[in-house]
C-alpha positions as CSV (number, residue, x, y, z in Angstrom):
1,X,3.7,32.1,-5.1
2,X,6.5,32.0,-7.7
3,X,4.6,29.1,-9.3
4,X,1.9,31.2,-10.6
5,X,4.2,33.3,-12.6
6,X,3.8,31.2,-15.2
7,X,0.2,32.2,-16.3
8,X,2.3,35.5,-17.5
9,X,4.2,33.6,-20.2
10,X,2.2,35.1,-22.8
11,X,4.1,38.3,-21.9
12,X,7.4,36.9,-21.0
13,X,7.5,33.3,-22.2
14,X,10.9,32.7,-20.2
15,X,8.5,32.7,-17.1
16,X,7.5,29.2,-18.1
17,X,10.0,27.9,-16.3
18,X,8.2,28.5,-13.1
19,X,6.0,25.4,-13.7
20,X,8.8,22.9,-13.6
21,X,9.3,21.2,-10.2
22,X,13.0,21.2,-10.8
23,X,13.6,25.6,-10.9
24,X,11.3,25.8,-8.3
25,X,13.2,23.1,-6.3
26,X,16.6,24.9,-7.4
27,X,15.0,28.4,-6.4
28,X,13.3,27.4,-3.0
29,X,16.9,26.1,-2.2
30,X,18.7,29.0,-2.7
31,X,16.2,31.0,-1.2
32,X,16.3,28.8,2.4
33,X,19.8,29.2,2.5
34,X,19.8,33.0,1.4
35,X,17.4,33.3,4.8
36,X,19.8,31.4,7.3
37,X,23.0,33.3,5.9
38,X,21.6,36.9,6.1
39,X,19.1,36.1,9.6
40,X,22.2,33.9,11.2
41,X,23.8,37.4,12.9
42,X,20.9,39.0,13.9
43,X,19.0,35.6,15.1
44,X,22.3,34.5,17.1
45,X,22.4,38.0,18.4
46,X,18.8,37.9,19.7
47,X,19.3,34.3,21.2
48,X,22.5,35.9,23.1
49,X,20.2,38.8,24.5
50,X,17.9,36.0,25.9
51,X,20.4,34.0,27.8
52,X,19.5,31.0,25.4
53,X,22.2,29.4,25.7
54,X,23.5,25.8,25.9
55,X,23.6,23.7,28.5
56,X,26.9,20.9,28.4
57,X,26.2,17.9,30.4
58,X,28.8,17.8,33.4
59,X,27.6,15.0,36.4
60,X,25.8,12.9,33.9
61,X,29.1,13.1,31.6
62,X,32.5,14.2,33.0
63,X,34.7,13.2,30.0
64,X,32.7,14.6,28.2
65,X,32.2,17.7,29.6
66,X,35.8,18.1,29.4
67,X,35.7,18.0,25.6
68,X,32.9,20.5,25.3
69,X,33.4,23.1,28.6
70,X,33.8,25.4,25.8
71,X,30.2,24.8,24.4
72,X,28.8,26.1,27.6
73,X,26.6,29.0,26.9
74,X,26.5,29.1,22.6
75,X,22.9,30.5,22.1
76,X,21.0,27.3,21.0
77,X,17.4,26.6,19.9
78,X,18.8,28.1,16.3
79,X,16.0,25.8,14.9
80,X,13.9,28.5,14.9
81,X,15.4,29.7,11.9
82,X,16.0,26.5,9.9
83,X,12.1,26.1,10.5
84,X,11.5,29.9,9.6
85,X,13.5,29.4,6.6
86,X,11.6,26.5,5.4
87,X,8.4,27.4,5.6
88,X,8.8,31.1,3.8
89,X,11.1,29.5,0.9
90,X,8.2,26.8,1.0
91,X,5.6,29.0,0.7
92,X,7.2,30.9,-2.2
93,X,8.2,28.7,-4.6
94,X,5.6,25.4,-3.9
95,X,2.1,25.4,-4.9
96,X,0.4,27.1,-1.7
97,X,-2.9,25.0,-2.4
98,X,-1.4,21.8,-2.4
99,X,-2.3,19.6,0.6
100,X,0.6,17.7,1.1
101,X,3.1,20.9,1.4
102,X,0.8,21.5,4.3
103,X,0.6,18.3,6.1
104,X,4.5,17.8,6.1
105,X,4.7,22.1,7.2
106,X,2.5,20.8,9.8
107,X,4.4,18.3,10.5
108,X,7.7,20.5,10.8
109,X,6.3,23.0,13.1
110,X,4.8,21.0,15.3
111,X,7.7,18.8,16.8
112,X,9.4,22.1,16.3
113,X,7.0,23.3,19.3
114,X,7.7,20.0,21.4
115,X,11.2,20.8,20.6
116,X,11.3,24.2,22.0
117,X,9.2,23.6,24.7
118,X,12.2,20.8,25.4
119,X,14.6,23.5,24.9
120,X,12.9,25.7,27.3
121,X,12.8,23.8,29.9
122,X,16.4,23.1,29.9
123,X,17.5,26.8,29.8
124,X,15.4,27.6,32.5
125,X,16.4,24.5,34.7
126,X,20.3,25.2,33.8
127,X,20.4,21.2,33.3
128,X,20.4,18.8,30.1
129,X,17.6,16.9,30.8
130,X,14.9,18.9,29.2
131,X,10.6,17.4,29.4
132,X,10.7,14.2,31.1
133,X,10.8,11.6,28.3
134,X,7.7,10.3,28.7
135,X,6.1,13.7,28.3
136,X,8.2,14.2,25.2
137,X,7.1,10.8,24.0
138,X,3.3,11.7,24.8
139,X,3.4,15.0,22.7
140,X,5.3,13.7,19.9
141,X,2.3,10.5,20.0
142,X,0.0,13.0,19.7
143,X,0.8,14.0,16.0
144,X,0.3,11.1,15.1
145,X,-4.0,10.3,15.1
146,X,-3.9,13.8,13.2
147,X,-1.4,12.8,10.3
148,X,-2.9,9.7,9.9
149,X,-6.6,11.4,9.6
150,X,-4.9,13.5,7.3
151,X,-3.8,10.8,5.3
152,X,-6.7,9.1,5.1
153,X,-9.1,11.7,4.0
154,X,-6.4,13.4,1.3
155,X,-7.3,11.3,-2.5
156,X,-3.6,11.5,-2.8
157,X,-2.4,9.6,0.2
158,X,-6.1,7.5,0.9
159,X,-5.2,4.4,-1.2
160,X,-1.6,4.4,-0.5
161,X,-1.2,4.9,3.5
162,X,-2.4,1.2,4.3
163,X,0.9,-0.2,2.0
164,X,3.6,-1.2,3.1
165,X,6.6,-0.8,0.7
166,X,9.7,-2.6,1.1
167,X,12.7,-1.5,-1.1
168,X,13.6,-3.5,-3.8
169,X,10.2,-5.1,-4.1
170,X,7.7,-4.0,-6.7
171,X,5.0,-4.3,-4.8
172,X,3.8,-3.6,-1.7
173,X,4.6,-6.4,0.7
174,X,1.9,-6.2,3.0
175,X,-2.0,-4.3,3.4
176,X,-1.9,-2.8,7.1
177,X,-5.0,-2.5,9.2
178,X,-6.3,0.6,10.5
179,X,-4.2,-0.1,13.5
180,X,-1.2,-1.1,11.7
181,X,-0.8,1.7,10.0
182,X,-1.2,4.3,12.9
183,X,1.4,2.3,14.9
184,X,3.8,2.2,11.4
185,X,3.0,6.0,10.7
186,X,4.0,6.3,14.8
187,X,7.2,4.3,14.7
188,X,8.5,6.1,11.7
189,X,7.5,9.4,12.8
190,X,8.8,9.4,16.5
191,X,11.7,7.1,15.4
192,X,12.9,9.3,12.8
193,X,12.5,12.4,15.1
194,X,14.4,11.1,18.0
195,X,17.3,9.8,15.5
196,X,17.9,13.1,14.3
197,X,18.0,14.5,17.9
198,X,20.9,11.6,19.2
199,X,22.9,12.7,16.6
200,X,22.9,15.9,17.0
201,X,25.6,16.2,19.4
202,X,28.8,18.0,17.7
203,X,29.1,20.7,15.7
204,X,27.8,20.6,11.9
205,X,26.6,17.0,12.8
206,X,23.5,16.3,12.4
207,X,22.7,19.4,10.2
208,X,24.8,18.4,7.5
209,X,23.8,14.6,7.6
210,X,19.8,16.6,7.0
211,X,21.1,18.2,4.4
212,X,22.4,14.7,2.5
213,X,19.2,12.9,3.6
214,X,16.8,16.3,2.4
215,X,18.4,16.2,-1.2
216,X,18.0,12.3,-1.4
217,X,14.2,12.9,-0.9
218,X,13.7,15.4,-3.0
219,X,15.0,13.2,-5.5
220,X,12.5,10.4,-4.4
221,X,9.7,12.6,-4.0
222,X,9.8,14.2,-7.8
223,X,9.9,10.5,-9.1
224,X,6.9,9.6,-6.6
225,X,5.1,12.5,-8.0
226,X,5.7,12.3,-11.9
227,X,3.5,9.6,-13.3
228,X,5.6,8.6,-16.1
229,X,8.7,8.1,-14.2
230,X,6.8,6.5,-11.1
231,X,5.2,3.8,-13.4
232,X,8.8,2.7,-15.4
233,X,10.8,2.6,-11.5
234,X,7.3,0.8,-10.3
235,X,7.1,3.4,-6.9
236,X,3.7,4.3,-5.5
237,X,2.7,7.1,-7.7
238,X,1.2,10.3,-5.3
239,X,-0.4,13.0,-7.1
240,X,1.0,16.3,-6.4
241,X,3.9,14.4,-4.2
242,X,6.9,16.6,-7.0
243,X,5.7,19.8,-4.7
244,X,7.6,18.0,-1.8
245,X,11.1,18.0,-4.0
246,X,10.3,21.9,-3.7
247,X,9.8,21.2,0.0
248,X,12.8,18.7,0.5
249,X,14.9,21.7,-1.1
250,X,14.1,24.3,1.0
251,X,14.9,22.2,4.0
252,X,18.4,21.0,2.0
253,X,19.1,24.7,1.6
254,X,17.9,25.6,5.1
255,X,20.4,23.3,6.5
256,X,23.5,24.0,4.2
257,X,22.7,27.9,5.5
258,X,22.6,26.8,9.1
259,X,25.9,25.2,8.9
260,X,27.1,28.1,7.7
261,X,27.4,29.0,11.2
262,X,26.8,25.2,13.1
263,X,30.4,24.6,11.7
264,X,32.9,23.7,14.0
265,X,33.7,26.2,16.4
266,X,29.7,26.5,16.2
267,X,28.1,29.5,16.8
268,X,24.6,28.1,17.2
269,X,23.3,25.1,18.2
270,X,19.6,24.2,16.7
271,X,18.7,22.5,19.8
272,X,15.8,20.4,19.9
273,X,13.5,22.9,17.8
274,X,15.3,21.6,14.7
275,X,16.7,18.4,15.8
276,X,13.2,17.3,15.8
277,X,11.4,19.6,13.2
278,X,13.6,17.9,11.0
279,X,13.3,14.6,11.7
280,X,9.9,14.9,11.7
281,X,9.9,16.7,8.6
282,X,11.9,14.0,6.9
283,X,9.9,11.4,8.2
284,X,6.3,12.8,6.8
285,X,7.9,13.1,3.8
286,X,8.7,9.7,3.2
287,X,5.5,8.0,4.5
288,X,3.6,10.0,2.2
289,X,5.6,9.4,-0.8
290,X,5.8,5.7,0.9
291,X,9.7,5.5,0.5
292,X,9.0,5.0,4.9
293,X,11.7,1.7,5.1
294,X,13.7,3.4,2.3
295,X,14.9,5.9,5.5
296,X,16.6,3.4,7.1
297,X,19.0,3.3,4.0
298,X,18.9,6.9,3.3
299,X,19.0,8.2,7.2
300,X,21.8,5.6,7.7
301,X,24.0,7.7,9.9
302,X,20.7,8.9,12.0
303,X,19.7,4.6,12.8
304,X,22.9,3.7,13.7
305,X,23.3,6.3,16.2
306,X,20.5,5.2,17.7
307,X,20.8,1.8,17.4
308,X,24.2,2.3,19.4
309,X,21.9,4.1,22.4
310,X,19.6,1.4,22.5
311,X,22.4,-1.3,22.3
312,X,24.3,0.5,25.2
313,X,21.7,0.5,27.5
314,X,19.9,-2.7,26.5
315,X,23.5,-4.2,27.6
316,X,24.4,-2.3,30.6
317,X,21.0,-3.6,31.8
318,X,21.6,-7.2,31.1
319,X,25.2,-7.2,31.4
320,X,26.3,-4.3,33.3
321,X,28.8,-3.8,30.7
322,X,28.9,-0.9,28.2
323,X,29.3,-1.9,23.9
324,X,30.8,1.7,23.3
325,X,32.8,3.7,25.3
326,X,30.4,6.4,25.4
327,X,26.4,6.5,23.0
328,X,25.9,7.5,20.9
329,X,28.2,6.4,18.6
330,X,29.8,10.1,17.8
331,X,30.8,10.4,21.5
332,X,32.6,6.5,21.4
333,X,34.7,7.5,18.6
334,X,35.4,11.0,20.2
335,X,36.7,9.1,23.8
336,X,39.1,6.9,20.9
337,X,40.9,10.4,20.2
338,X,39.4,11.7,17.5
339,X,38.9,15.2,16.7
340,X,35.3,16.6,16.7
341,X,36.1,17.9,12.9
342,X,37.1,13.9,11.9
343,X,34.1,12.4,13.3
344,X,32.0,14.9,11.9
345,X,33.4,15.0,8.8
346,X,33.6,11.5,8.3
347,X,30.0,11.1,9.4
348,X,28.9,13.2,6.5
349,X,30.4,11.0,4.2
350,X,28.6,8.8,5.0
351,X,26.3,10.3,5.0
352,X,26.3,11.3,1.5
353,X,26.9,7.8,0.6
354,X,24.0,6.6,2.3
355,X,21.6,8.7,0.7
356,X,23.0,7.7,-2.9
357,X,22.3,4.0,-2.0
358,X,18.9,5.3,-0.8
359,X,18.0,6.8,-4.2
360,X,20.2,3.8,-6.4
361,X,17.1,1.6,-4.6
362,X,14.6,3.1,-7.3
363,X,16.0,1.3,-9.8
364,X,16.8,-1.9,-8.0
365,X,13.7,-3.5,-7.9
């Protein structure tokens, strides 16, 4: 909406500025987080009316459970306004007719949905198990045929969404099949999703690793976006892909205002409405910009968490022996005596760095 404030220059010439990717960026940032700070109260209130409350795993978990008795009953499902947030900053300051804004809004509300009906589920049941997984698995599938469709019959995406990039490598390393490309779009999407969910298991965790990875891709999406700087850093250039950096703003700003009251003690938990709205978010981001393998570096903290899941089960099953003394990994290093704050903390920093490495890839090529 903002953006067309510009056609008024003539009158006012500062209102040029509203053209420019970067204000808007800036702007739809400020206005995400203006959302969650004032709406936290009254949101957290509501939730608390509800009885939406958490759920701490105690048979499953005992140690655990010890550690977080205290979490028992903080309203959660708080991703309804980090999603909320997003999508009216989004609306305001990005170009409302651009086609990608909408796939990847799409995209965020959607496994928002599967989220909360996860959430749901496991307030009503007083348990942590939430959908059974393959149900989970099956919904979040189902996204999938109707991004790709999307991708295909968009000019922006249609050439691109059948190349694989590799970072580091000029050129795309591979030309998928039809097939190919559904099952990469699938992996990245659902993978990415579920990551962001396993590490959302202490306060200000996962929300402030978003927040690092958000900001990285904001960066990457105005490069993928601007031809001139697309063609010298040889990336896939995506027409109309800068609107995203106003999109990967909001959801930075979003989730710095969310942790405004996610911060350890947390007062709301975003349950799996944002865990996965995010992750999802993230990860339609980066396959249309086609920075998809460029995740794994940026999203560092979010694959090795769950690369420590799939390592502790794959060995309990073959070895009856467990890697870590708890998965994922947050939980190992909270049984080894830290506090929640350190391990939190300390994943954000690496967080951070992460996401520096992820953007230093653009000019290592």
């Amino acid at each position: 909406m903002f953006y067309y404030l510009h056609t008024l220059q003539e009158a006012w010439s500062a209102l040029r500025v509203f053209r420019y990717v970067t204000v808007r960026t800036v702007g739809g940032a400020g206005t995400a987080f203006a959302i969650c700070v004032l709406a936290g109260p009254p949101v957290i209130r509501w939730l608390q009316r509800c009885r939406f409350g958490q759920v701490v795993r105690k048979e499953e978990a005992p140690p655990l459970y010890l550690l977080h008795s205290s979490k028992e009953g903080t309203p959660t499902m708080g991703g309804i306004l980090i999603i909320g947030a997003i999508v009216v900053s989004t609306l305001v300051w990005a170009v409302p007719t651009n086609p990608l804004v909408w796939l990847v809004l799409a995209t965020l509300v959607y496994m928002g949905l599967v989220g909360l009906w996860d959430d749901l589920v496991k307030i009503s049941g007083r348990h942590s198990r939430g959908l059974p997984g393959r149900v989970k698995l099956l919904l979040e599938i189902l996204w999938v045929p109707a991004a790709l469709a999307a991708l295909l019959a968009l000019p922006e995406t249609r050439d691109h969404v059948r190349s694989l990039m590799v970072p580091f490598i000029k050129v795309p390393a591979a030309r998928l099949g039809l097939a190919g490309a559904a099952l990469f779009v699938g992996v990245v999407l659902i993978g990415a999703s579920n990551a962001v969910n396993l590490t959302d298991g202490l306060d200000g965790l996962a929300i402030g690793c978003s927040s690092s990875v958000a900001m990285s891709y904001a960066v990457l999406a105005y490069v993928a976006g601007h031809a001139a700087f697309a063609e010298y850093l040889l990336v896939p250039y995506v027409r109309g892909a800068g609107e995203l950096a106003v999109f990967c703003g909001c959801m930075a700003g979003a989730c710095l205002g969310f942790l405004w009251y996610n911060c350890h003690p947390a007062r709301v938990f975003m349950g799996d409405t944002g865990s996965l709205a995010l992750g999802g978010a993230i990860a339609m981001t980066a396959v249309v910009i086609k920075q998809e393998l460029a995740l794994v570096i940026v999203g560092g903290v979010f694959v090795i968490e769950a690369v420590s899941v799939i390592v502790q089960v794959v060995s309990f099953k073959l070895r009856g022996k467990r890697v870590f003394a708890m998965a994922p990994l947050h939980h190992h290093f909270e049984m080894k005596q830290w506090s929640e704050t350190q391990v939190t903390v300390r994943f954000w920093i690496l967080s951070i760095i992460f996401a520096l490495l992820g953007v230093l890839t653009l000019k290592i090529r």
